[in-house]
C-alpha positions in Angstrom: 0.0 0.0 0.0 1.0 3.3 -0.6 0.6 6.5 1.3 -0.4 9.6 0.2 0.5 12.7 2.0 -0.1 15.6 -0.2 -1.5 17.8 2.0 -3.4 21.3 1.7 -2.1 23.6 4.4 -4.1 22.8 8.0 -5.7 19.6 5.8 -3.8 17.3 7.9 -6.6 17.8 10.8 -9.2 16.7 9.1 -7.2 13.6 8.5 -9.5 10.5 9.4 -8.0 9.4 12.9 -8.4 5.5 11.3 -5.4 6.2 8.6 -3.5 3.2 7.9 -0.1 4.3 8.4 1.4 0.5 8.2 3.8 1.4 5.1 5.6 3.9 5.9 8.0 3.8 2.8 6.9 6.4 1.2 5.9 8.9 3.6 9.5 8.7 5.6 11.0 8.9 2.1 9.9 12.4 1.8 12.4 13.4 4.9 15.8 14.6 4.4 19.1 12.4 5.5 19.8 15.0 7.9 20.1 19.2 7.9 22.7 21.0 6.3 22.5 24.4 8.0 20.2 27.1 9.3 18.0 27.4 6.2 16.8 23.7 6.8 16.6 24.4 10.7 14.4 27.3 10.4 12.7 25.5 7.8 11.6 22.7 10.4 10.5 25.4 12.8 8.2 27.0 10.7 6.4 24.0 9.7 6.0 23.3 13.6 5.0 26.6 14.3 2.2 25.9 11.5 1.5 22.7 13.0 1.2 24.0 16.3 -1.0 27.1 15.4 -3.8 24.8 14.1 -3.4 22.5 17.2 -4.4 25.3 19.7 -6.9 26.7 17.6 -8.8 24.0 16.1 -8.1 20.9 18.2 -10.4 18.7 19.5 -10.5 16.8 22.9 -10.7 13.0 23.0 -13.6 11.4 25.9 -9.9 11.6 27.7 -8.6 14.6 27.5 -9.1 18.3 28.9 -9.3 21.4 27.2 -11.0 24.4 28.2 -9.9 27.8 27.0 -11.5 30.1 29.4 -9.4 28.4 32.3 -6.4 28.4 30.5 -6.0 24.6 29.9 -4.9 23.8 25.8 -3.2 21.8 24.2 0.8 22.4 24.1 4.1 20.6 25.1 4.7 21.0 21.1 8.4 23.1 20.7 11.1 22.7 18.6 14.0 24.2 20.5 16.8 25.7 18.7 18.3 28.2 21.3 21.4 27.1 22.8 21.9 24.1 20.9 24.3 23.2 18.0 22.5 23.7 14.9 24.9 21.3 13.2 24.6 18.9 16.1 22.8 15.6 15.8 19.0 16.0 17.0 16.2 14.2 18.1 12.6 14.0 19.2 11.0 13.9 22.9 8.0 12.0 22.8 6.2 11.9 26.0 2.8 10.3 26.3 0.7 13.7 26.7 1.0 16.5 28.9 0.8 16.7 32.5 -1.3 18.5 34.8 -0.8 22.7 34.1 0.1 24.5 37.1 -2.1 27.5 37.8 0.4 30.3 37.0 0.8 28.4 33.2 -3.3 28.6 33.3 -2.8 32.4 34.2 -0.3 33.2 31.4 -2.4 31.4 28.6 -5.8 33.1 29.5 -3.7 36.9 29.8 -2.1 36.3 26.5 -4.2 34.3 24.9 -5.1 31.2 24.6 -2.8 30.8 21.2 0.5 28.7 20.1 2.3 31.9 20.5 1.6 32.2 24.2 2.5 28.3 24.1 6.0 29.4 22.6 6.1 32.6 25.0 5.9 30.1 28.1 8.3 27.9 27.0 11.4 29.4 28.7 9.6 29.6 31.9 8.8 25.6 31.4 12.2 24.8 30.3 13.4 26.2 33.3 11.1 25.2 36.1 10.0 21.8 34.8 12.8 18.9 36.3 11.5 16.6 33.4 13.1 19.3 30.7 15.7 19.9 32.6 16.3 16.0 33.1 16.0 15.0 29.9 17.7 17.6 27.8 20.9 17.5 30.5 20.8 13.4 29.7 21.2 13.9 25.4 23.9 16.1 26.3 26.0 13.7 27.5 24.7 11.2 25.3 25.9 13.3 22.4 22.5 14.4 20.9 23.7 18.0 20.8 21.6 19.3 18.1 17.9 21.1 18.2 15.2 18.8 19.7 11.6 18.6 18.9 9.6 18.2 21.9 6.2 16.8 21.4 3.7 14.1 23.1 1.7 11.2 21.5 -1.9 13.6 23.0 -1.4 16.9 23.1 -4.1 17.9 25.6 -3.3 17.2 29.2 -5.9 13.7 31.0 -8.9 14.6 32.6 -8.8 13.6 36.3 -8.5 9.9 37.3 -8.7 8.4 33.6 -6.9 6.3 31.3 -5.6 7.5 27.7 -7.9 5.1 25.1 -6.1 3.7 22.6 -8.3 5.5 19.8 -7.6 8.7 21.3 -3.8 7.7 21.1 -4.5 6.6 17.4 -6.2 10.1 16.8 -3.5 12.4 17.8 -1.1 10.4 16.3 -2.0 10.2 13.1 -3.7 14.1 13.2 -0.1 15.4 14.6 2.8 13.1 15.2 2.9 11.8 11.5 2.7 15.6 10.1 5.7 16.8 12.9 7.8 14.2 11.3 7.8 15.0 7.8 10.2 17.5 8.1 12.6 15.6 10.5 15.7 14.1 9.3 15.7 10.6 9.1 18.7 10.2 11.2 17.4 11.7 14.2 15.7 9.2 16.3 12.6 9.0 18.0 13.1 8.8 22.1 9.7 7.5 23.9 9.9 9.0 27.5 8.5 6.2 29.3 7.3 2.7 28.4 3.9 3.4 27.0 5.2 6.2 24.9 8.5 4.0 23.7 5.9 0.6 23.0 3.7 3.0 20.8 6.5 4.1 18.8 8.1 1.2 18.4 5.2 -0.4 16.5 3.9 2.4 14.3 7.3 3.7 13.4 9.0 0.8 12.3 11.5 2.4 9.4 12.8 4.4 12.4 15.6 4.4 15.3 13.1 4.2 18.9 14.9 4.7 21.7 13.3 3.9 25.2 14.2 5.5 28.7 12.3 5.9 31.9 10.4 8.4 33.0 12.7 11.3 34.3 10.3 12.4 36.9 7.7 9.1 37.4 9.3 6.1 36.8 10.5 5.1 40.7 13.9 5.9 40.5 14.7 3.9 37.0 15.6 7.2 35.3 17.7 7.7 38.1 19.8 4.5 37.6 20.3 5.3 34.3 20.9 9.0 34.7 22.0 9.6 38.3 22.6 12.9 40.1 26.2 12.6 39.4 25.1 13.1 35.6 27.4 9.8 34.7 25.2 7.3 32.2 25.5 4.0 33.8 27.8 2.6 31.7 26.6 -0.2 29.8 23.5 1.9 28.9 26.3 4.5 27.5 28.1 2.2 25.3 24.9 0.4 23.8 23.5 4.1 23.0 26.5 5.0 21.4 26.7 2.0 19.4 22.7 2.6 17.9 23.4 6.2 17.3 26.5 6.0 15.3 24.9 2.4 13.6 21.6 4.8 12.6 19.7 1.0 12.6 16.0 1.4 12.5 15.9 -0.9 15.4 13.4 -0.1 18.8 15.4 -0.4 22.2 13.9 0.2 25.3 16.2 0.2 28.2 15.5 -1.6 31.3 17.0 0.6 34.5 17.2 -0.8 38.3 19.0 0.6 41.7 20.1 -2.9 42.1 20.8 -4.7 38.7 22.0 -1.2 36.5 20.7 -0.9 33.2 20.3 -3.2 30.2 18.9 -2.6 26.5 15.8 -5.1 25.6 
């Protein structure tokens, strides 16, 4: 089968949530091997920021999920961060599973400025600040060697409403309304880091001509992220050596690793 992706601009939202996305030949085709300076970096970030100005404006809420504009909850956690990283330097992409609970002062700035993907953008410095699972994460492909821009993004891009349980057609609607459009501009090189094990399992099966790389949750996963990150910023070391094997092998391969206090870490 082969998939068409010629899209209208803002067409991809009212893309039927049941796409078959099985072969991905030809849509990962359309990516480039990897950047080769600014014009293609600012290139990406426009197409996000398109991406991202539909999402706020026109997105709609699974059974799920939250969203409601005059209290300041949307949908976000979408950035492609370019400040302060090596624009030449290998990237990657974030995936989370979908956004947590907003604090009240993020509530605040969104229904001052707006509820709009620029305020989302405006925030983002506070976030990347304040937030231990940016801080975590991003400190973590430094020292793995992912030095280049990183697209942060989440499988649902509207935070849960209390006490439920992400569906798996709500998963399948955001994916392919978001996730698969995010992408198309993405090197091909740059590989696809689930944060957590649902996020990594999801990954792994519906991009399959991709490298998927698992790691615990930096700030929910019971001390597993700390095993394989600890405070002392050190990767344990067998996790170190198999990550630098898969990114300098580029193998679409899926590898979740498997992080204890007791036993260390170990890819599966």
């Amino acid at each position: 089968m082969t998939v068409e992706l010629k899209l209208a601009p803002g067409e991809f939202l009212d893309r039927d949530a049941d796409t078959d996305f099985s072969d991905l030949g030809d849509y990962l085709a359309q990516g480039k091997a990897e950047p080769s300076g600014e014009a293609e970096i600012d290139a990406i970030a426009e197409h996000i920021r398109r991406i991202g100005d539909e999402m706020v404006l026109n997105y709609k809420p699974g059974a799920e999920t939250l969203q409601d504009k005059e209290q300041g909850i949307i949908p976000r956690c979408l950035i492609f961060e370019t400040e302060n990283r090596d624009p030449r330097g290998k990237g990657c992409v974030m995936v989370g599973l979908n956004p947590g609970t907003s604090w009240p002062a993020e509530r605040a700035f969104y229904r001052e400025k707006g509820c709009s993907y620029g305020a989302v953008r405006d925030y983002w410095p506070i976030l990347r600040k304040e937030r231990p699972y940016y801080c975590r994460l991003t400190d973590f492909l430094d020292r793995v060697g992912l030095t280049g821009p990183i697209l942060w993004t989440e499988l649902v891009k509207c935070e849960s409403k209390p006490d439920t349980v992400l569906s798996v057609q709500t998963i399948r609607g955001d994916i392919n309304r978001y996730l698969f459009e995010e992408l198309k501009k993405i090197p091909r090189d740059w590989p696809l880091i689930g944060v957590g094990r649902q996020a990594y399992e999801i990954l792994a099966y519906r991009f399959s001509e991709q490298q998927v790389i698992g790691i615990p949750h930096p700030t929910s996963s019971r001390g597993q992220f700390a095993s394989l990150f600890p405070r002392t910023k050190i990767i344990d070391p067998a996790a170190k050596a198999k990550l630098d094997e898969l990114l300098k092998s580029k193998e679409r391969v899926a590898v979740w690793f498997s992080c204890s206090a007791n036993k260390g870490c170990h890819a599966e």
